[in-house]
ROSE-4610 file (N, C-alpha, C; in Angstrom, 1 decimal, always signed):
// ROSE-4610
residu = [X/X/X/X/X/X/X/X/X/X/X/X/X/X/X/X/X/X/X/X/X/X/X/X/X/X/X/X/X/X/X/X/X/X/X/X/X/X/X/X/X/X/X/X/X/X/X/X/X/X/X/X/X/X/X/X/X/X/X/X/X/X/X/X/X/X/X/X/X/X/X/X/X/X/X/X/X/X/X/X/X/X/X/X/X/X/X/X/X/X/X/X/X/X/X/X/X/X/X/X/X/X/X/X/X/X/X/X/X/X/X/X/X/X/X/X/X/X/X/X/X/X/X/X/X/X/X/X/X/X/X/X/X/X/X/X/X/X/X/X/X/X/X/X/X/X/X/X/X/X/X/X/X/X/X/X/X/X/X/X/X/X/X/X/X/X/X/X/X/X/X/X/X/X/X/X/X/X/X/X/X/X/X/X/X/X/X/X/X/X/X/X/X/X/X/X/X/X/X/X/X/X/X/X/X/X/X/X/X/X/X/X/X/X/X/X/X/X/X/X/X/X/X/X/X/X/X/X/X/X/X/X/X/X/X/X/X/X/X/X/X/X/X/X/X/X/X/X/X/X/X/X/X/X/X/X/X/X/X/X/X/X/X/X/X/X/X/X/X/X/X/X/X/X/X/X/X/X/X/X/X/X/X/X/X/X/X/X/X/X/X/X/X/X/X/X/X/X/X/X/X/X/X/X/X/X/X/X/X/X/X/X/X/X/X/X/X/X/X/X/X/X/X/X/X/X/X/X/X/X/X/X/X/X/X/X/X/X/X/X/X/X/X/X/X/X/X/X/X/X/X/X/X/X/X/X/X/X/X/X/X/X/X/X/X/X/X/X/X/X/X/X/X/X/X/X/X/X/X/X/X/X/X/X/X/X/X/X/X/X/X/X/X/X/X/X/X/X/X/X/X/X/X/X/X/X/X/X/X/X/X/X/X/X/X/X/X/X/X/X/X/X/X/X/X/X/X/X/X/X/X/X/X/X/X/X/X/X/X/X/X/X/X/X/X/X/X/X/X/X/X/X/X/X/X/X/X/X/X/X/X/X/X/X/X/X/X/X/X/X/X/X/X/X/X/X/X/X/X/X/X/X/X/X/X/X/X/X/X/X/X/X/X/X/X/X/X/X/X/X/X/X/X/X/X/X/X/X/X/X/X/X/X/X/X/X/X/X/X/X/X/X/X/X/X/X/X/X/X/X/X/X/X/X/X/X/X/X/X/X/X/X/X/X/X/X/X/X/X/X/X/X/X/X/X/X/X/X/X/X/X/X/X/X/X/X/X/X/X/X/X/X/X/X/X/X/X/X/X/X/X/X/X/X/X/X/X/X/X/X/X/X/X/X/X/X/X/X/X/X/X/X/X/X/X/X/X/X/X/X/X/X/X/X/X/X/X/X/X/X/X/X/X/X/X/X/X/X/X/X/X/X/X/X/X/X/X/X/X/X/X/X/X/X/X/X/X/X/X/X/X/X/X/X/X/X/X]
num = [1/1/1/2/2/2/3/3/3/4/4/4/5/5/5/6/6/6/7/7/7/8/8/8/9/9/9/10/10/10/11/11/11/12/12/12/13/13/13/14/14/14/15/15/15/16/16/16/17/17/17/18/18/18/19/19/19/20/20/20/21/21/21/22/22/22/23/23/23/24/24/24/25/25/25/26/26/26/27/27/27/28/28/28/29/29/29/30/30/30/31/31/31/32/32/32/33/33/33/34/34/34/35/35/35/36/36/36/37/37/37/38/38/38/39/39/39/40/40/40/41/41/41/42/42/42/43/43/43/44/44/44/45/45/45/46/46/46/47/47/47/48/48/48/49/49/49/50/50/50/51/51/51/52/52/52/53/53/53/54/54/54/55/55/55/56/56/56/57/57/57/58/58/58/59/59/59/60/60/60/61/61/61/62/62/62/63/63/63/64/64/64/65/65/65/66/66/66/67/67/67/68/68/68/69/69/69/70/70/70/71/71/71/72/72/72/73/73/73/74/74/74/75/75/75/76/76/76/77/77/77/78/78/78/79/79/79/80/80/80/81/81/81/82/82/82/83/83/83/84/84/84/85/85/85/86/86/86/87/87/87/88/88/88/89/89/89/90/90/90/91/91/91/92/92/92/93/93/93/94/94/94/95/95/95/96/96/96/97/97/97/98/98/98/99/99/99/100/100/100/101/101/101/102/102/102/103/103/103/104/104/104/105/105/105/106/106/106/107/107/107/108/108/108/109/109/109/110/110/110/111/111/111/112/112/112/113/113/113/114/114/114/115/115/115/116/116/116/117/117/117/118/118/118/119/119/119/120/120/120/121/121/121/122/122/122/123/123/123/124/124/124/125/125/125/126/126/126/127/127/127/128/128/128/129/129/129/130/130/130/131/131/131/132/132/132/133/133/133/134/134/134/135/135/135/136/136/136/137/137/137/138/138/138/139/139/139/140/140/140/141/141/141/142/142/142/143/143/143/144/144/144/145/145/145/146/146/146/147/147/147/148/148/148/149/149/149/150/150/150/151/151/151/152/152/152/153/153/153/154/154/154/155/155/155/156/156/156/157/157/157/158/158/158/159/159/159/160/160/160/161/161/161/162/162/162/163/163/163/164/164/164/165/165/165/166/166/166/167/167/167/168/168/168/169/169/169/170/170/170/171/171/171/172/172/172/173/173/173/174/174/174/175/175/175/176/176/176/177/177/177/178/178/178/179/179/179/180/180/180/181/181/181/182/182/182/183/183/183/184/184/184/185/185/185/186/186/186/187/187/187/188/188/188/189/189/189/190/190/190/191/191/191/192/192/192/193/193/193/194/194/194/195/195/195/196/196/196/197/197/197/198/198/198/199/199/199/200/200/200/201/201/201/202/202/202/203/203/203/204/204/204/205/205/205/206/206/206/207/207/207/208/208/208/209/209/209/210/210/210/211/211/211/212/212/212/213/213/213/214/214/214/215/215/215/216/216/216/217/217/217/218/218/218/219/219/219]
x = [+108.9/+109.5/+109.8/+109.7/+110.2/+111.6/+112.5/+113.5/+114.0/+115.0/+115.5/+115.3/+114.5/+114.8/+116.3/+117.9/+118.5/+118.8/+117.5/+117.4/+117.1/+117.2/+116.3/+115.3/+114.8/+112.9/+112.2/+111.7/+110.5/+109.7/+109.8/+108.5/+108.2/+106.9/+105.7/+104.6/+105.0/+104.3/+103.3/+101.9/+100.8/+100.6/+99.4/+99.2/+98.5/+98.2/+97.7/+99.2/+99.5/+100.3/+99.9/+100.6/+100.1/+99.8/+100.5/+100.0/+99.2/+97.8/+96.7/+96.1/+97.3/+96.3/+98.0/+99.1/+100.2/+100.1/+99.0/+99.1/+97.4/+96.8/+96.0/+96.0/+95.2/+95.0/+95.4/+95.0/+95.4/+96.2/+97.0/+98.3/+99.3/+99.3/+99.7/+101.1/+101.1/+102.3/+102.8/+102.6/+103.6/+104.1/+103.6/+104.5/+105.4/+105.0/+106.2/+107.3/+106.9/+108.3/+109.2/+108.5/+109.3/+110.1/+109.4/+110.1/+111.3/+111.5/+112.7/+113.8/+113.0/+113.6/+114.6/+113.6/+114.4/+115.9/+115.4/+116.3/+117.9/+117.5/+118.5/+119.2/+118.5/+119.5/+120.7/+120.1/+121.1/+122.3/+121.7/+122.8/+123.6/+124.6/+125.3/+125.3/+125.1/+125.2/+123.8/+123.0/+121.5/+121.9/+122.9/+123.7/+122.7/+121.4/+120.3/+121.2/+120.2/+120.2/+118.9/+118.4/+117.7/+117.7/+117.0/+116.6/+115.8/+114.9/+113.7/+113.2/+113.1/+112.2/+111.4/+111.2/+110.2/+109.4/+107.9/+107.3/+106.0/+105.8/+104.7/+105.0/+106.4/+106.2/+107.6/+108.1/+109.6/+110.6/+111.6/+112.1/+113.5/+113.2/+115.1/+115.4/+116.9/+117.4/+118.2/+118.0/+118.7/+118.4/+119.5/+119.9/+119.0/+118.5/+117.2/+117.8/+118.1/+118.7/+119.6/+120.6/+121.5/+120.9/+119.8/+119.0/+119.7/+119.7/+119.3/+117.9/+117.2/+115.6/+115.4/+114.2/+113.7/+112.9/+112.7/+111.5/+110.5/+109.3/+108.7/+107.9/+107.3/+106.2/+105.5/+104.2/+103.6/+103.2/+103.3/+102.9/+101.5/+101.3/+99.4/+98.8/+97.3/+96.6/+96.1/+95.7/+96.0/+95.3/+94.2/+93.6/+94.2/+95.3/+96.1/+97.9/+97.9/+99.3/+99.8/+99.0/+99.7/+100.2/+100.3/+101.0/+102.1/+102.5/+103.6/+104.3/+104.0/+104.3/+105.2/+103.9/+104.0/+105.5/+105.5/+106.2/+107.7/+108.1/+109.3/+109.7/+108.3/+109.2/+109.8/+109.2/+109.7/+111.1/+111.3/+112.2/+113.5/+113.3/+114.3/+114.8/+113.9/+114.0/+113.1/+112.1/+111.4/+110.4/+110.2/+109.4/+108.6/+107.0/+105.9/+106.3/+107.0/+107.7/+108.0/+108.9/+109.8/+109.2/+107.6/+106.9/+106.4/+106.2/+105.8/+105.1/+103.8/+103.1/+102.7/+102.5/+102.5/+101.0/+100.4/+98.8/+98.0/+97.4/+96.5/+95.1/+94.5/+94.0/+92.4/+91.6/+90.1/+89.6/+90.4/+89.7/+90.9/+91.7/+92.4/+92.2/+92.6/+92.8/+94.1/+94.0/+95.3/+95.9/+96.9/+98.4/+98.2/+97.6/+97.9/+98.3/+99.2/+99.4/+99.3/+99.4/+99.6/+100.1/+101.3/+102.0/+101.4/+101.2/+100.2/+100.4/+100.1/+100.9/+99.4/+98.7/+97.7/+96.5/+95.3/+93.9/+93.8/+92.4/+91.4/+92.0/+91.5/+92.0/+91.0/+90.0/+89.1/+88.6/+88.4/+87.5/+89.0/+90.2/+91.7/+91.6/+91.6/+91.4/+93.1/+94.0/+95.8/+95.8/+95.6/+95.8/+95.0/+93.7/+93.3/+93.9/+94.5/+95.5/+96.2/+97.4/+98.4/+97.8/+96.7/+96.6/+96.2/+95.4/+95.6/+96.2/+97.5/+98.5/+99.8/+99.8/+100.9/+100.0/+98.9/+98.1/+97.9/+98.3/+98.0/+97.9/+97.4/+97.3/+98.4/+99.6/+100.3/+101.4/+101.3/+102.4/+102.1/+103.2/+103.1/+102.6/+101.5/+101.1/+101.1/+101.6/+102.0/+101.4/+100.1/+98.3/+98.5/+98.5/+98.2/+97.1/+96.8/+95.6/+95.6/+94.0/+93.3/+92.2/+91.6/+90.0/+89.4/+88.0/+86.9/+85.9/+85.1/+84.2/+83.0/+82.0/+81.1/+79.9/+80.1/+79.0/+79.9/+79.4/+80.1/+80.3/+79.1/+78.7/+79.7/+80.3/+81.3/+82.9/+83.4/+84.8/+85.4/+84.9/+85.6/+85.9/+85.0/+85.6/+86.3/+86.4/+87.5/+88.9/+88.9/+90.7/+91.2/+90.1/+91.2/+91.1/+90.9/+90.9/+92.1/+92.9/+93.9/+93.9/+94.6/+94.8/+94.2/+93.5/+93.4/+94.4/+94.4/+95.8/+96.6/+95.2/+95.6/+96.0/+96.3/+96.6/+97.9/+98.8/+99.9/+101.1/+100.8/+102.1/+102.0/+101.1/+100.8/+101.2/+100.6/+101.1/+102.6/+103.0/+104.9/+105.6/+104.8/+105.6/+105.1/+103.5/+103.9/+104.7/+104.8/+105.8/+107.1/+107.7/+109.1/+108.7/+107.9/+107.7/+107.7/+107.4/+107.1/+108.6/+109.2/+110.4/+111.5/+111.3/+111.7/+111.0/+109.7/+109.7/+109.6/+110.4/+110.7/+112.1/+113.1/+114.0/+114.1/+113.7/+113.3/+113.2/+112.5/+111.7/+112.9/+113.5/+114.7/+116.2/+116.2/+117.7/+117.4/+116.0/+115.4/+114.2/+113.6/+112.5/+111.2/+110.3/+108.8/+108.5/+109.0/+107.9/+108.7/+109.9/+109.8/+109.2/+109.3/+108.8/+107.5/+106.5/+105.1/+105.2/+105.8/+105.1/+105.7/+107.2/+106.9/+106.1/+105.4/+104.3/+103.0/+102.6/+101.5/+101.1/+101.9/+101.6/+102.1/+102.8/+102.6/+101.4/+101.8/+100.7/+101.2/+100.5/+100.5/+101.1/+101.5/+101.9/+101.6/+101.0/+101.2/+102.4/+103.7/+104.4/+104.2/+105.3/+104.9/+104.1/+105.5/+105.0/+103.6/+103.4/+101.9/+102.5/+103.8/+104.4/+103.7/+103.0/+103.5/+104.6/+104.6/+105.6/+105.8/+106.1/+105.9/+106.0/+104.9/+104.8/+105.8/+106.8/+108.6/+108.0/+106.9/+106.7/+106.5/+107.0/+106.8/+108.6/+109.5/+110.8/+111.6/+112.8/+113.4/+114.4/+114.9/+116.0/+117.6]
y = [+110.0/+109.9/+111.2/+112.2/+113.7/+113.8/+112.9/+113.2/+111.9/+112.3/+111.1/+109.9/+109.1/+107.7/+107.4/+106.8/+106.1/+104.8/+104.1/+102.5/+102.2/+100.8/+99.9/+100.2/+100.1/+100.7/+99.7/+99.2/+98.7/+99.5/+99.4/+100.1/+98.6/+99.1/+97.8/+98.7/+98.3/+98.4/+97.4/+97.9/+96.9/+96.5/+95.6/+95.3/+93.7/+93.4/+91.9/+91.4/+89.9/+89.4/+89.3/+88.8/+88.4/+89.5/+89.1/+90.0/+90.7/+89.8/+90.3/+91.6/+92.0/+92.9/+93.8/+93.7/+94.6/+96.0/+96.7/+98.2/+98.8/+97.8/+98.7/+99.4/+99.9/+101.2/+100.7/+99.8/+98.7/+98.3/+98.6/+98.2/+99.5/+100.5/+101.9/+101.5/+100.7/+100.6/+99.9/+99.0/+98.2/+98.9/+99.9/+100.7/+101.6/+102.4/+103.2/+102.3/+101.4/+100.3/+100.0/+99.3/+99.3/+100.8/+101.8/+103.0/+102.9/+102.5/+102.7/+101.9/+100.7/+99.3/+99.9/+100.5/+100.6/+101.5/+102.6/+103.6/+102.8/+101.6/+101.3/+100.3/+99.7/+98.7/+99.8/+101.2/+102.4/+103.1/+103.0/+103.8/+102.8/+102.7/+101.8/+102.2/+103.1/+104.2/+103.4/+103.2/+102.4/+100.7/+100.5/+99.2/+98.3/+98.2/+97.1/+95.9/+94.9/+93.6/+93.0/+91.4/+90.7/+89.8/+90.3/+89.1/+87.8/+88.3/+87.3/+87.2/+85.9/+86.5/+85.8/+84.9/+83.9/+83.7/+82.7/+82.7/+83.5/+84.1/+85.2/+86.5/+86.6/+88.6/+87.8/+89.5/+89.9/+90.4/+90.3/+91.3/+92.1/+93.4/+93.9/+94.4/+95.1/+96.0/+96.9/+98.2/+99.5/+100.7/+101.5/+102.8/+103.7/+104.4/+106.1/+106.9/+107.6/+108.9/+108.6/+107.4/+107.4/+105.9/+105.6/+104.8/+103.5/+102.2/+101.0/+100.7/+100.1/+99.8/+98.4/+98.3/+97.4/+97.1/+96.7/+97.0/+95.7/+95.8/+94.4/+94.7/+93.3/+93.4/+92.0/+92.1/+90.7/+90.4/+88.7/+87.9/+87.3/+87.4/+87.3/+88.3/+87.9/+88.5/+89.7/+91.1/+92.0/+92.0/+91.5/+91.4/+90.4/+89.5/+88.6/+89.5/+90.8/+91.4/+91.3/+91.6/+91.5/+90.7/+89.2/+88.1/+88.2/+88.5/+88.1/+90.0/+91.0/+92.2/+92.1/+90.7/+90.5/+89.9/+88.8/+87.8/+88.6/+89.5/+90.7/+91.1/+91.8/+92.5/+91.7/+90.8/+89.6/+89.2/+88.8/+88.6/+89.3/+90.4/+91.5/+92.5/+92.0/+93.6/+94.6/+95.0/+96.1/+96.6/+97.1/+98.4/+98.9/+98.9/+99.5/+101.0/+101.8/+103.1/+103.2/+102.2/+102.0/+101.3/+101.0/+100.4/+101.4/+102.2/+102.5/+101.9/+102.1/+101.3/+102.4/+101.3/+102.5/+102.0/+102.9/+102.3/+103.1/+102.8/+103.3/+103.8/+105.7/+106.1/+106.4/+106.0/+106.3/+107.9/+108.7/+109.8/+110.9/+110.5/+111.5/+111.4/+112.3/+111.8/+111.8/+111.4/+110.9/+112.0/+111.9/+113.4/+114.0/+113.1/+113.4/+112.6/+112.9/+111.9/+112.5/+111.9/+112.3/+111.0/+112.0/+111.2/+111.5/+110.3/+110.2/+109.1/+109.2/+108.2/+107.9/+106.6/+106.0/+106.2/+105.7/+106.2/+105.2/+105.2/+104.1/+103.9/+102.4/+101.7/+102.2/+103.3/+103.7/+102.6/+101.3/+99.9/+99.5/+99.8/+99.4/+97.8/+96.5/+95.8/+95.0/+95.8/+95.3/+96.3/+97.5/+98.3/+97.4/+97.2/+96.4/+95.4/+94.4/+93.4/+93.3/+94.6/+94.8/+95.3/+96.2/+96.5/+95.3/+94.5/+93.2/+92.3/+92.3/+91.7/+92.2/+93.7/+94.0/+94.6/+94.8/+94.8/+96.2/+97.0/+98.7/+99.2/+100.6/+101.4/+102.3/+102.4/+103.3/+103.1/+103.1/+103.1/+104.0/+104.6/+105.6/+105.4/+105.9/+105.4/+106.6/+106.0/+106.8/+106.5/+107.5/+107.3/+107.5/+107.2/+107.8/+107.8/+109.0/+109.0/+108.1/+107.6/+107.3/+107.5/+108.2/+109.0/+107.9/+108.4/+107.6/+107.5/+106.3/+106.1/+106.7/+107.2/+108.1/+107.0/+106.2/+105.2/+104.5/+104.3/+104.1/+102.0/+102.0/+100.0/+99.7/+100.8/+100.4/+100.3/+100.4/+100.4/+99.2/+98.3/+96.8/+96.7/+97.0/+96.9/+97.9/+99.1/+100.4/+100.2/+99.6/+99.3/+98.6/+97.5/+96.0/+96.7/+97.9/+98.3/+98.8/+99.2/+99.6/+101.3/+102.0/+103.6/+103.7/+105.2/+105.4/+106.2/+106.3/+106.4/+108.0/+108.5/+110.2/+110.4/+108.9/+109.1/+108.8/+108.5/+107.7/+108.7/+110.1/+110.7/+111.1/+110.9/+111.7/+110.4/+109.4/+108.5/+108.0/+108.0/+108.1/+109.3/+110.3/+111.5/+111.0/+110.6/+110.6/+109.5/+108.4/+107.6/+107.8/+109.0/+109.3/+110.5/+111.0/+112.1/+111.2/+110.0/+109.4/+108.9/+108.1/+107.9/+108.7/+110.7/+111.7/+111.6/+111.6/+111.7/+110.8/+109.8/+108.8/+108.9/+109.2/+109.6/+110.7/+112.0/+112.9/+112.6/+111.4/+111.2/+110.7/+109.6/+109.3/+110.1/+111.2/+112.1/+113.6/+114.0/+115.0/+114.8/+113.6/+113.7/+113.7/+113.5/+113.0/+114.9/+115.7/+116.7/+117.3/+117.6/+117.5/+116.9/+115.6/+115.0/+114.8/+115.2/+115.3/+116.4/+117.8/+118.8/+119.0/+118.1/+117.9/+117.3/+116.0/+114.8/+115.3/+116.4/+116.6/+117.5/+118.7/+119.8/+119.8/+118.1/+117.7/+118.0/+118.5/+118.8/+118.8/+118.1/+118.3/+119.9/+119.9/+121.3/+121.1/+121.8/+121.9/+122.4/+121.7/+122.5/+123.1/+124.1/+125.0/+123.8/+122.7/+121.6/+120.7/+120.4/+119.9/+118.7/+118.2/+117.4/+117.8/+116.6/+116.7/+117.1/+118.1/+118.3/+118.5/+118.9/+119.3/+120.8/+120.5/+122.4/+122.9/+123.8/+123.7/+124.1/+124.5/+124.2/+123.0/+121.9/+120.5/+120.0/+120.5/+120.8/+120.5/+119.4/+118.8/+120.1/+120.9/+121.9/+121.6]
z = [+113.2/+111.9/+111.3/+111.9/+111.5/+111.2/+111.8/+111.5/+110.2/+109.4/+108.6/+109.0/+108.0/+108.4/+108.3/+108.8/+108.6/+108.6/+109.2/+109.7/+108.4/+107.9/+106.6/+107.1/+106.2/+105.4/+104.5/+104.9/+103.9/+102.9/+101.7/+100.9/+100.1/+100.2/+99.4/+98.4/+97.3/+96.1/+96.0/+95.9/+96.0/+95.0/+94.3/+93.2/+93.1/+91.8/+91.8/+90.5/+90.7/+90.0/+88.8/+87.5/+86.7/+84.9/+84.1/+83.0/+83.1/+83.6/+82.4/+83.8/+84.6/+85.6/+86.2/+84.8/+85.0/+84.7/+83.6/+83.7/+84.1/+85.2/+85.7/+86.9/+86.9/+87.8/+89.6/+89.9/+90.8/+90.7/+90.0/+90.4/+89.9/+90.4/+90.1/+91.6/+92.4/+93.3/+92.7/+92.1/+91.6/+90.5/+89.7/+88.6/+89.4/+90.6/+90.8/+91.5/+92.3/+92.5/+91.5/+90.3/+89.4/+88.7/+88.8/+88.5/+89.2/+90.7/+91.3/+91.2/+90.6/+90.6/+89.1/+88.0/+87.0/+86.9/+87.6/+88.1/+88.9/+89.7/+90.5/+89.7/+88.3/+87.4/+86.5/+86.6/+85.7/+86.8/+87.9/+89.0/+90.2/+89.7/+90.2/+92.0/+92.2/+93.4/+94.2/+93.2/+94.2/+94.8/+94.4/+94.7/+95.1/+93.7/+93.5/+93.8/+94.7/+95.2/+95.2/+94.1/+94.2/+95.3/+96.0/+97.3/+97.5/+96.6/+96.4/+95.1/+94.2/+92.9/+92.7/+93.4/+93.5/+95.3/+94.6/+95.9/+96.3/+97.1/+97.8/+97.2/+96.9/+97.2/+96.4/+95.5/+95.1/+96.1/+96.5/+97.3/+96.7/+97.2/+96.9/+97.6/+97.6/+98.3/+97.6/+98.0/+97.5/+98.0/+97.6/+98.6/+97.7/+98.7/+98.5/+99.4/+98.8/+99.7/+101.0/+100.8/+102.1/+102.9/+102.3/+103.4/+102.9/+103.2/+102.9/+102.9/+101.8/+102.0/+100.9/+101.9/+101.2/+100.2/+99.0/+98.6/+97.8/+97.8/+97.9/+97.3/+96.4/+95.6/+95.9/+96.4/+97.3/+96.0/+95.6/+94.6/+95.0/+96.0/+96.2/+95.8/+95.6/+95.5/+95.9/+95.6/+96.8/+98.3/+98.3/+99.4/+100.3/+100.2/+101.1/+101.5/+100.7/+100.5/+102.1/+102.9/+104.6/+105.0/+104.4/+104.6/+104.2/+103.0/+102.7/+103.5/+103.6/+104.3/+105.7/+106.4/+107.6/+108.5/+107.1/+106.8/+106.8/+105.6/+105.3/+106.4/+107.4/+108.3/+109.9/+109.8/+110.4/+110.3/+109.1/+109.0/+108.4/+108.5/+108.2/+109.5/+110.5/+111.5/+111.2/+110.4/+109.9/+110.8/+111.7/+112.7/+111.7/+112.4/+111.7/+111.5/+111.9/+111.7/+110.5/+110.2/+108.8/+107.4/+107.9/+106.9/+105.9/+104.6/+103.7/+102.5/+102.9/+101.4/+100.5/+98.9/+97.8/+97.4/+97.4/+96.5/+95.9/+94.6/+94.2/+94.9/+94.6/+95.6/+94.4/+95.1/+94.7/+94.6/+96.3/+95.7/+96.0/+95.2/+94.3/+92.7/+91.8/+90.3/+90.3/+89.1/+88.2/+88.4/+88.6/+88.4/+89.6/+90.7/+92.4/+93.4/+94.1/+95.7/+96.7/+97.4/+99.4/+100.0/+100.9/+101.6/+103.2/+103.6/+105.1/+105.6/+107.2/+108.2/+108.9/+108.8/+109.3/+108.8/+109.3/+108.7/+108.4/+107.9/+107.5/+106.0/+105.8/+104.3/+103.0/+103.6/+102.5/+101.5/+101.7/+101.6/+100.7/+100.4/+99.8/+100.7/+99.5/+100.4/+100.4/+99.8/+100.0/+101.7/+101.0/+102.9/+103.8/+103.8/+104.9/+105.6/+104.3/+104.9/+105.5/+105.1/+105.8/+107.4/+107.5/+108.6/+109.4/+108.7/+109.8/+110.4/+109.5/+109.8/+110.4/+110.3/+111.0/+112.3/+112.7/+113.7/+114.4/+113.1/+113.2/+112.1/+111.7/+110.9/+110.7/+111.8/+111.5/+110.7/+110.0/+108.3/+107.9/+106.8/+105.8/+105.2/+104.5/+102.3/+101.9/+101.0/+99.4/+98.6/+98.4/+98.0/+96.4/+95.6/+94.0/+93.1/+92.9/+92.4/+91.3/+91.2/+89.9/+89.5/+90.8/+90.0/+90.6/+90.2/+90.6/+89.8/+89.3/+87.7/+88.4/+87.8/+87.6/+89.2/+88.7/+89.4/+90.8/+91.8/+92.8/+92.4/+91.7/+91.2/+90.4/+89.8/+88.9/+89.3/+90.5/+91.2/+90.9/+91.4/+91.0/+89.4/+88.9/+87.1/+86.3/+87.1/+87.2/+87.4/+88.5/+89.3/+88.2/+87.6/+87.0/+85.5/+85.2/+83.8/+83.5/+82.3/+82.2/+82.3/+82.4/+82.5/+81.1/+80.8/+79.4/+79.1/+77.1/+76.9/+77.3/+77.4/+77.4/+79.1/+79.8/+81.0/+81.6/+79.9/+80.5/+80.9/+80.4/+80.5/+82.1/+82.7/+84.0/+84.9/+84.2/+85.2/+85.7/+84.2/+84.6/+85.2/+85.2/+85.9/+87.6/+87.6/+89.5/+89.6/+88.6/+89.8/+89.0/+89.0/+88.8/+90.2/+90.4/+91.5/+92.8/+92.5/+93.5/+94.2/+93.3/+93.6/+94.2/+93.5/+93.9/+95.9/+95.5/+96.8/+98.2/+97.8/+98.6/+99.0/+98.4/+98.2/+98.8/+99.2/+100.2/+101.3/+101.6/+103.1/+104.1/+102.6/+103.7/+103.8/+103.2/+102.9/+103.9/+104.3/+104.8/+105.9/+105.5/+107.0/+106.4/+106.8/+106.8/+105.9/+106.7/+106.8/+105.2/+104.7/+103.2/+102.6/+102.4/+101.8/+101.7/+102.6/+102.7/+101.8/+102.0/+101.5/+100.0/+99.9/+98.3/+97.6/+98.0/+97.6/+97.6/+98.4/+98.3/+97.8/+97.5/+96.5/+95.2/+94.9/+93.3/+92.4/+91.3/+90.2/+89.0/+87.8/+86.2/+86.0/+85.2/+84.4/+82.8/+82.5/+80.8/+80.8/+79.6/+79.4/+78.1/+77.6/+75.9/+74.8/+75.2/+73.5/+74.0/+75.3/+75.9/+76.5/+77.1/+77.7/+79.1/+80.2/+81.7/+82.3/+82.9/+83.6/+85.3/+86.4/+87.4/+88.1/+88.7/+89.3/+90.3/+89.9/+90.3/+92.2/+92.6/+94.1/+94.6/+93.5/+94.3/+93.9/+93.4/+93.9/+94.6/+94.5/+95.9/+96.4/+95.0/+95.4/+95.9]
């Protein structure tokens, strides 16, 4: 995958359904999906298409950098997300190649990602699913940080909490970086787009706005 994807692409924004679990930390893929999602209702050029809006999962389609892709939001629970993943790429033509998942990452912080191809699900129990159902590890993820609470006993009641407030401006910069760098991977190749995604960083600007560090730059 070094070279441009041009084939449809799958990207899956993970997450749990439902209000009362829409701006937590676990569900950090389902905000930058919708980042892209929002971007493609303003640019007629992203030639957004609702596919699915009901059922297991959301589905759409729209153009990232030249690509046609897919993009999905499983309406299960996240520990069942490989079913309805499984289900997508089945029925679309989608090659584990072309699968990219987006997920909230334990040991990064906030105002960091990494883009990376396989590995262990780090106890992520939407990654695990998908690994078991598409019956490998080798997918993309597009990791985003959210830190990790002081106490290892405290994780489960961490994820389902909301961001705190002094975390929100960071959080909408990675998934507008994020969206930047998705949009990379398929207009330039795996290996931009890793090294723009991963040497993303916060910047103080003059007035105290988030900003990005111009060596994480599409150019």
């Amino acid at each position: 995958m070094d070279a441009p994807m041009r084939t449809a692409a799958l990207i899956v924004g993970l997450g749990n359904p439902g209000p009362e679990y829409a701006a937590t930390r676990h569900n950090f893929g389902f905000l930058a999906v919708d980042e892209i999602l929002a971007a493609a209702r303003e640019r007629k050029s992203m030639r957004l298409t609702v596919l699915q809006a009901e059922g297991d999962h959301q589905l759409f389609s729209a153009t990232l950098g030249g690509v046609s892709c897919l993009l999905a939001k499983p309406m299960t629970f996240m520990n069942l997300s490989g079913r309805a993943v499984a289900r997508i790429c089945g029925r679309h033509g989608v090659g584990l190649a072309d699968v990219v998942v987006v997920h909230d990452e334990l040991d990064l912080p906030v105002g960091r990602m990494k883009l990376k191809k396989g590995g262990g699900a780090n106890g992520h129990r939407g990654v695990e699913s998908i690994v078991e159902h598409l019956g490998s590890e080798d997918f993309l993820r597009l990791r985003l940080g959210i830190g990790r609470p002081e106490h290892s006993s405290a994780v489960t009641r961490y994820v389902l909490e909301g961001f705190a407030p002094d975390e929100t401006e960071a959080v909408n910069a990675v998934c507008a970086a994020a969206h930047k760098g998705l949009t990379l991977l398929f207009r330039r190749g795996l290996a931009e787009a890793t090294q723009f995604v991963n040497v993303f960083r916060l910047a103080s600007a003059p007035d105290g706005n988030a900003g990005m560090d111009t060596s994480g730059t599409m150019g």
